[in-house]
KELUMTI-5910 format. One record per residue (C-alpha): residue number from 1; residue in one letter; x, y, z. Coordinates in pm, 1 decimal. Layout:
! KELUMTI-5910
+-----+------+----------+----------+----------+
!  nr ! rest !       c1 !       c2 !       c3 !
+-----+------+----------+----------+----------+
! NUM !    a !        X !        Y !        Z !
...
+-----+------+----------+----------+----------+
***
This chain:
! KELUMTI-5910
+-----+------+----------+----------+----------+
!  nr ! rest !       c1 !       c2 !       c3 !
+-----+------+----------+----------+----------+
!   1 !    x !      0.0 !      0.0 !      0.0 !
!   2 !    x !    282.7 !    215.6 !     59.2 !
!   3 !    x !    405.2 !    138.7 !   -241.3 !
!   4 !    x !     93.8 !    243.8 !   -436.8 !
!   5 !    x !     99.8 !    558.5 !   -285.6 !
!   6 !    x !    437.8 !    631.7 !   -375.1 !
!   7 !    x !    381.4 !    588.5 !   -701.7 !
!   8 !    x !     78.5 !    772.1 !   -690.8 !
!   9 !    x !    251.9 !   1073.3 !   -517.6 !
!  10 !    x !    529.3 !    956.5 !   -803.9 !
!  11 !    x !    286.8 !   1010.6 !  -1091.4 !
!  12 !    x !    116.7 !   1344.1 !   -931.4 !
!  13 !    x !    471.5 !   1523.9 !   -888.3 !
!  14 !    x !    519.6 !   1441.5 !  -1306.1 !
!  15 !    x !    174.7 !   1616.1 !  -1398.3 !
!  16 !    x !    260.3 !   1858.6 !  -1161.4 !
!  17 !    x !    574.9 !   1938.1 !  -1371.8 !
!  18 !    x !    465.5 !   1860.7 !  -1655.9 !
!  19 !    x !    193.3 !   2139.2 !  -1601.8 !
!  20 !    x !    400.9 !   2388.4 !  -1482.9 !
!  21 !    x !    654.9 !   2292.7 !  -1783.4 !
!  22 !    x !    366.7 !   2313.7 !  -2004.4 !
!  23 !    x !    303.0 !   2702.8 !  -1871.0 !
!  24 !    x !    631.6 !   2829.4 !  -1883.5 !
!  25 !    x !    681.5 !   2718.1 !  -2267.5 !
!  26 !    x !    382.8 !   2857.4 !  -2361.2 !
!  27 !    x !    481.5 !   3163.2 !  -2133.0 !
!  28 !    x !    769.9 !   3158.4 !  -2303.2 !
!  29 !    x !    643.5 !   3118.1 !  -2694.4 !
!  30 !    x !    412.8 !   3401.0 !  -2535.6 !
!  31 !    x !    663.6 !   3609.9 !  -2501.6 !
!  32 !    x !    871.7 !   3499.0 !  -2827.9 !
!  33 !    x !    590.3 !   3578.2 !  -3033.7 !
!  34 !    x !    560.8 !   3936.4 !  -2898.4 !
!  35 !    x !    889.7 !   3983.8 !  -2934.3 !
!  36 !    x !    882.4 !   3900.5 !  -3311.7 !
!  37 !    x !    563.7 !   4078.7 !  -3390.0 !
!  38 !    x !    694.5 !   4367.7 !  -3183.8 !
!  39 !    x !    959.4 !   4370.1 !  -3396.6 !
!  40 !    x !    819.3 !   4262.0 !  -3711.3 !
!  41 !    x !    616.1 !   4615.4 !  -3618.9 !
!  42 !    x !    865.4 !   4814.3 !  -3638.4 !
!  43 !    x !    989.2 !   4680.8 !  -3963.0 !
!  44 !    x !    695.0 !   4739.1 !  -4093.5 !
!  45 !    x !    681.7 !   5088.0 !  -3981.3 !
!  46 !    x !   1013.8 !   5162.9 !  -4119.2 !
!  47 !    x !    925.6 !   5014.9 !  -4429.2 !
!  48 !    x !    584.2 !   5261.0 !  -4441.0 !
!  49 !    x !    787.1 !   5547.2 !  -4331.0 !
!  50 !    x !   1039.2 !   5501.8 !  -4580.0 !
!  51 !    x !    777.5 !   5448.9 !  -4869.8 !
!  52 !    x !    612.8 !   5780.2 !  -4781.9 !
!  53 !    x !    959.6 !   5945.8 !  -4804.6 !
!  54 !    x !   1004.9 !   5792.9 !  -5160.2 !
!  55 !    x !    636.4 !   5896.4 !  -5266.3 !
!  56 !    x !    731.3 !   6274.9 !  -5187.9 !
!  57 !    x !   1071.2 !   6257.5 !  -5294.6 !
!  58 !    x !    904.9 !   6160.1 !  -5652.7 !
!  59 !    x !    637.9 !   6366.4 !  -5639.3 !
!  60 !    x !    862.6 !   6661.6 !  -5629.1 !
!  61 !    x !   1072.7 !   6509.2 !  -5880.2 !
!  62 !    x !    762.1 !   6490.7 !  -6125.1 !
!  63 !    x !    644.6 !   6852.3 !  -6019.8 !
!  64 !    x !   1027.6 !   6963.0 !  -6054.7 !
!  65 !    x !   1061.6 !   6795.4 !  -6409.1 !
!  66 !    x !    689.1 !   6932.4 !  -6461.1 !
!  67 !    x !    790.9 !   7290.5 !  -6423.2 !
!  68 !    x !   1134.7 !   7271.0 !  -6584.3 !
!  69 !    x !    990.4 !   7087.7 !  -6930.0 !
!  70 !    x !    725.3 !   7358.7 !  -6925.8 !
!  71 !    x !   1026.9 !   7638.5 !  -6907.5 !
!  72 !    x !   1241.7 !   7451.9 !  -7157.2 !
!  73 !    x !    921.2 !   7495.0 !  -7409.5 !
!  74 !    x !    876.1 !   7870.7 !  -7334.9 !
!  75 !    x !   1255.0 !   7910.3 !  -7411.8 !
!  76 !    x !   1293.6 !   7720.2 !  -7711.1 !
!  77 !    x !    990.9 !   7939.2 !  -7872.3 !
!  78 !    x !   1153.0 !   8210.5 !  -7749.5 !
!  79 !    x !   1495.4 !   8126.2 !  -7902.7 !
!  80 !    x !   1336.4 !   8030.9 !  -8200.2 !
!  81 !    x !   1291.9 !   8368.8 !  -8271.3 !
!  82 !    x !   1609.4 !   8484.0 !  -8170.3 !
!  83 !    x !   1927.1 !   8457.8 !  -8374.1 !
!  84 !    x !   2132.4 !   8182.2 !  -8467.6 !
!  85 !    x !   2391.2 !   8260.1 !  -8184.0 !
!  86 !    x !   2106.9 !   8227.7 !  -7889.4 !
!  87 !    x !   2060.9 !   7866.0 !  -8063.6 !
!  88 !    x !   2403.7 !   7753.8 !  -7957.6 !
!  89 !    x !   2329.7 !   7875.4 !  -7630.5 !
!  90 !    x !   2002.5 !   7648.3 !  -7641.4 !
!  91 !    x !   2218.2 !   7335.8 !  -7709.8 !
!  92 !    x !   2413.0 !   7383.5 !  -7373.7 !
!  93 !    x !   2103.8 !   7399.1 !  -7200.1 !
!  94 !    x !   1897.1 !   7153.5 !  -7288.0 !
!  95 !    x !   2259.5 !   6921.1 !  -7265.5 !
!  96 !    x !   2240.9 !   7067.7 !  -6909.9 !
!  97 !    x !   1920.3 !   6946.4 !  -6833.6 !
!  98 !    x !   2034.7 !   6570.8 !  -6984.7 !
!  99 !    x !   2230.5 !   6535.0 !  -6747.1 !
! 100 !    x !   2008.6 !   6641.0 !  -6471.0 !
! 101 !    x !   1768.9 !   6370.6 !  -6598.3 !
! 102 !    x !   2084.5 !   6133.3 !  -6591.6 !
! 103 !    x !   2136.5 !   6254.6 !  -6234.3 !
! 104 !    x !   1790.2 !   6150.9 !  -6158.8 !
! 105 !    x !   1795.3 !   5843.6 !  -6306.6 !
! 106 !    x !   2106.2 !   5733.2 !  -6119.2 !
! 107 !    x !   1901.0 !   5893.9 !  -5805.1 !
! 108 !    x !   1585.8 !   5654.1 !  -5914.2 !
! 109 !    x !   1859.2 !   5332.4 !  -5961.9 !
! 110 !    x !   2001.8 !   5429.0 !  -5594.0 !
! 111 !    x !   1648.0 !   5457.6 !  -5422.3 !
! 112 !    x !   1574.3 !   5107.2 !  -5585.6 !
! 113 !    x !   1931.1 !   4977.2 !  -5473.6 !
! 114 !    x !   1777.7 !   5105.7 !  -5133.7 !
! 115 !    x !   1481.8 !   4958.7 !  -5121.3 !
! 116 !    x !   1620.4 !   4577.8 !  -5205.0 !
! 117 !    x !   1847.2 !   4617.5 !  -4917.7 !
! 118 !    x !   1647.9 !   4725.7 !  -4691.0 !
! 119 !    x !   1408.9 !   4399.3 !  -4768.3 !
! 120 !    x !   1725.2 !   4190.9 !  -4784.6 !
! 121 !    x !   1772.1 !   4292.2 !  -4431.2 !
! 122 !    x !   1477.9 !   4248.9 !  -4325.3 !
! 123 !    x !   1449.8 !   3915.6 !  -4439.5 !
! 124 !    x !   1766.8 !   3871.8 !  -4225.0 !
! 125 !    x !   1668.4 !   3978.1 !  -3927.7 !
! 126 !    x !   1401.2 !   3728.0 !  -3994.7 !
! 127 !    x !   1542.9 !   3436.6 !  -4011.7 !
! 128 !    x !   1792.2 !   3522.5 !  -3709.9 !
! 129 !    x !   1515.0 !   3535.8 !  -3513.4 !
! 130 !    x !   1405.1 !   3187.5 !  -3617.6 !
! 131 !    x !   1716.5 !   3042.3 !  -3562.5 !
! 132 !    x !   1687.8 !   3225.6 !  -3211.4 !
! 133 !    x !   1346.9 !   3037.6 !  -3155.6 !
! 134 !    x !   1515.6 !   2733.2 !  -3233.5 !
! 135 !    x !   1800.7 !   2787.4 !  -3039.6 !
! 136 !    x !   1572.3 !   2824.0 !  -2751.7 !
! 137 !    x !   1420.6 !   2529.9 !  -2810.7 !
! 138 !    x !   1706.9 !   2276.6 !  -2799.0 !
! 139 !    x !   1772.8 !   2487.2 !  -2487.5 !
! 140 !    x !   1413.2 !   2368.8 !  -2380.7 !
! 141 !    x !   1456.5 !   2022.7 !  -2419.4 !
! 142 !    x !   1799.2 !   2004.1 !  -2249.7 !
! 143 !    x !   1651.4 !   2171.4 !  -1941.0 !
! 144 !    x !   1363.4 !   1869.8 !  -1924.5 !
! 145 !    x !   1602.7 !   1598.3 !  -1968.5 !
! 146 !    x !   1841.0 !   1750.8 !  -1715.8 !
! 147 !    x !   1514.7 !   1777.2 !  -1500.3 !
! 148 !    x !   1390.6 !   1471.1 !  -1539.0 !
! 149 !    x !   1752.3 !   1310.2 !  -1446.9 !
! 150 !    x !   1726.2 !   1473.8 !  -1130.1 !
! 151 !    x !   1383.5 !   1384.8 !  -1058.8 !
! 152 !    x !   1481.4 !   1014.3 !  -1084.6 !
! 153 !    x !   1776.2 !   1037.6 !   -872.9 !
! 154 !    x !   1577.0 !   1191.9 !   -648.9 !
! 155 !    x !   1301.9 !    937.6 !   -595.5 !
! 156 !    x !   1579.3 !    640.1 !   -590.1 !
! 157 !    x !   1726.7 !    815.8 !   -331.5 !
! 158 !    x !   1356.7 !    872.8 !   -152.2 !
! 159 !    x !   1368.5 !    484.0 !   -193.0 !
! 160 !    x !   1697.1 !    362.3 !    -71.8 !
! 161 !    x !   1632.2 !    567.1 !    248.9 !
! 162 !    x !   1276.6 !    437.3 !    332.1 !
! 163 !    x !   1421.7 !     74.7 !    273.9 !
! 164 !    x !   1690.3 !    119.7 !    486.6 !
! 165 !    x !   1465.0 !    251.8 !    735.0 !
! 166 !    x !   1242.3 !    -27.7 !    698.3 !
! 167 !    x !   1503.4 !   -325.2 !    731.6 !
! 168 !    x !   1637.3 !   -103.2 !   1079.7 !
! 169 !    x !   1289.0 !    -84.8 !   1185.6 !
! 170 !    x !   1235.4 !   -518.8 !   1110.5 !
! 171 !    x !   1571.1 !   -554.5 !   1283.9 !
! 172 !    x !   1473.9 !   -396.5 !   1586.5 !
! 173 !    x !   1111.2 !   -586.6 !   1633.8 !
! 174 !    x !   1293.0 !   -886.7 !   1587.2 !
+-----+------+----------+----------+----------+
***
């Protein structure tokens, strides 16, 4: 009878720790996952703040290129009138403003270099935070085996004693 309650005190100290095992690794996962999205949130917001910045930065690209193709036509009807000398000075210009667009081409190319980097990154920090998960995991599992070790030890100890109080006790009544 003894016995049987041992094992049932045995079997209740397991769901016991198994329950509060159970808790602190979804505690834990809890916490992961806020982590991530917390982070994941910020990424995000980044990502949004940065898009807005490249929606204004080409908006006043388009209104800049707007208002300097709507010059360059007011000149050239001007300078169409004008003598052949003012149409040398015409050339330079509009060369000028070819190599502005260039400029802004390179600008677009750069933004776009930007953009891929930043999602290259992101997908980086991503994937370190998996192997983190995963990490903690193995961690996880070691801690339970380690646990479990001790637990036995424990209760083979818990049994070796009562024995050896037992065969005392049987020695002494007879």
């Amino acid at each position: 009878m003894l016995r049987h309650l041992q094992e049932e005190t045995v079997a209740r100290s397991i769901e016991v720790l198994e329950e509060r095992f159970a808790r602190r690794l979804a505690e834990e996962l809890g916490e992961l996952r806020k982590e991530f999205y917390l982070e994941l949130s910020k990424v995000w917001k980044e990502i949004g703040k940065l898009r807005g910045e490249m929606v204004e930065r080409i908006e006043g690209l388009r209104s800049e290129m707007k208002t300097e193709i709507e010059s360059l036509r007011s000149e050239m009807e001007r300078l169409r009138t004008e003598t052949f000398s003012r149409i040398e000075s015409l050339r330079s210009d509009i060369e000028s403003l070819r190599s502005d667009m260039r400029d802004l081409r390179s600008d677009m190319e750069s933004l776009r270099s930007d953009m891929e980097r930043l999602r290259t990154e992101t997908f980086s920090k991503i994937e370190s935070l998996r192997s983190d998960m995963e990490s903690l995991r193995s961690d996880m599992w070691s801690l339970r085996s380690d646990l479990i070790r001790w637990m036995f030890i424990f209760w083979v100890g818990q049994f070796v004693a009562l024995a050896g109080i037992l065969i005392a006790f049987l020695r002494l009544l007879g």
